[in-house]
C-alpha positions in Angstrom: 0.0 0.0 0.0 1.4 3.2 -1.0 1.3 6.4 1.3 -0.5 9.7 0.1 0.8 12.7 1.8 -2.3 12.7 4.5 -1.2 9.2 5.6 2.3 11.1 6.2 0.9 14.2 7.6 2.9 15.0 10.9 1.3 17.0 13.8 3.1 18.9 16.5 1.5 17.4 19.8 -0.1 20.4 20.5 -2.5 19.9 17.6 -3.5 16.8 18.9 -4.0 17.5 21.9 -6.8 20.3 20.3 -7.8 17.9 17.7 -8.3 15.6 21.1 -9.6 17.6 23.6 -6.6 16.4 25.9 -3.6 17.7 27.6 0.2 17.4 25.6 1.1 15.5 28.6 -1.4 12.7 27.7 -0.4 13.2 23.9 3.0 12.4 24.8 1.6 9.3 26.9 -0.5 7.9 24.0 2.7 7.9 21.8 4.8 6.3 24.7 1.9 3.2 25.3 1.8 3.1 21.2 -2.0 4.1 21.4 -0.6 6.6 18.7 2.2 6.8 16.6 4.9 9.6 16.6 8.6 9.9 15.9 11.2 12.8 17.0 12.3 14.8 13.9 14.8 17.5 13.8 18.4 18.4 15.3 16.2 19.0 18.4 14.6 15.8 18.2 11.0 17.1 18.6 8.2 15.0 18.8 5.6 14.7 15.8 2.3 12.3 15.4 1.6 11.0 12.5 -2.5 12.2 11.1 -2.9 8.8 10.5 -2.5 7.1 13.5 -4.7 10.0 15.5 -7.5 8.9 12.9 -6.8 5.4 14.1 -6.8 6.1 17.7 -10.3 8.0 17.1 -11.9 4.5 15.0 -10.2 2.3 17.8 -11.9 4.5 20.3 -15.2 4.4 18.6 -14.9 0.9 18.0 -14.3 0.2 21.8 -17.5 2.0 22.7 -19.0 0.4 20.4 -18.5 -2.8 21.6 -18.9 -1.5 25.1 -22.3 -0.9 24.0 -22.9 -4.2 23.0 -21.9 -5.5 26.2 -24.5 -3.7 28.2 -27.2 -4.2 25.6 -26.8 -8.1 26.2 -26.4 -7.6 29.7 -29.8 -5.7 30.0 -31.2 -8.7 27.7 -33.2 -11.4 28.7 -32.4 -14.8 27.5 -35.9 -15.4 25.6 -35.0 -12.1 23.9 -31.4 -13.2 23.1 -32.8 -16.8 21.8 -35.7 -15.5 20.3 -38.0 -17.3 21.7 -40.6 -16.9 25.2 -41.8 -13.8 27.0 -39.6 -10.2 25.4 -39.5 -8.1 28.6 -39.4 -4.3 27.7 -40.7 -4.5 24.7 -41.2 -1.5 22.1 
């Protein structure tokens, strides 16, 4: 797969941190876990985040809810309601 220049795109942390709603300090913390991927750049070896892994960050986030939402949906589920079959509590 070849990269376009948005794929190489390279944010300063503070624009993530906007583009996040987040502090630099946890921008900085996402690179170090490898939530989000960054690389130092320069004779001063500042720290840069690639666009494309913030995009990923945001689908694995929504992803994660997602599922999370799943979760409580079939917690809050009855088992005739799961199999189909019997009495639907709460029914619309």
């Amino acid at each position: 797969m070849s990269a376009t220049p948005s794929d190489s795109r390279l944010l300063a942390p503070a624009q993530v941190a906007e583009l996040l709603g987040i502090s630099v300090d946890d921008v900085v913390d996402l690179v170090r876990t490898a939530r989000i991927r960054g690389v130092r750049v320069g004779s001063s070896a500042q720290l840069r985040v690639f666009a494309r892994s913030v995009n990923d960050y945001l689908d694995d986030l929504a992803e994660e809810e997602r599922l999370a939402a799943l979760w409580r949906e079939s917690n809050e589920a009855s088992f005739p309601e799961l199999w189909g079959t019997g009495i639907v509590r709460n029914a619309d």
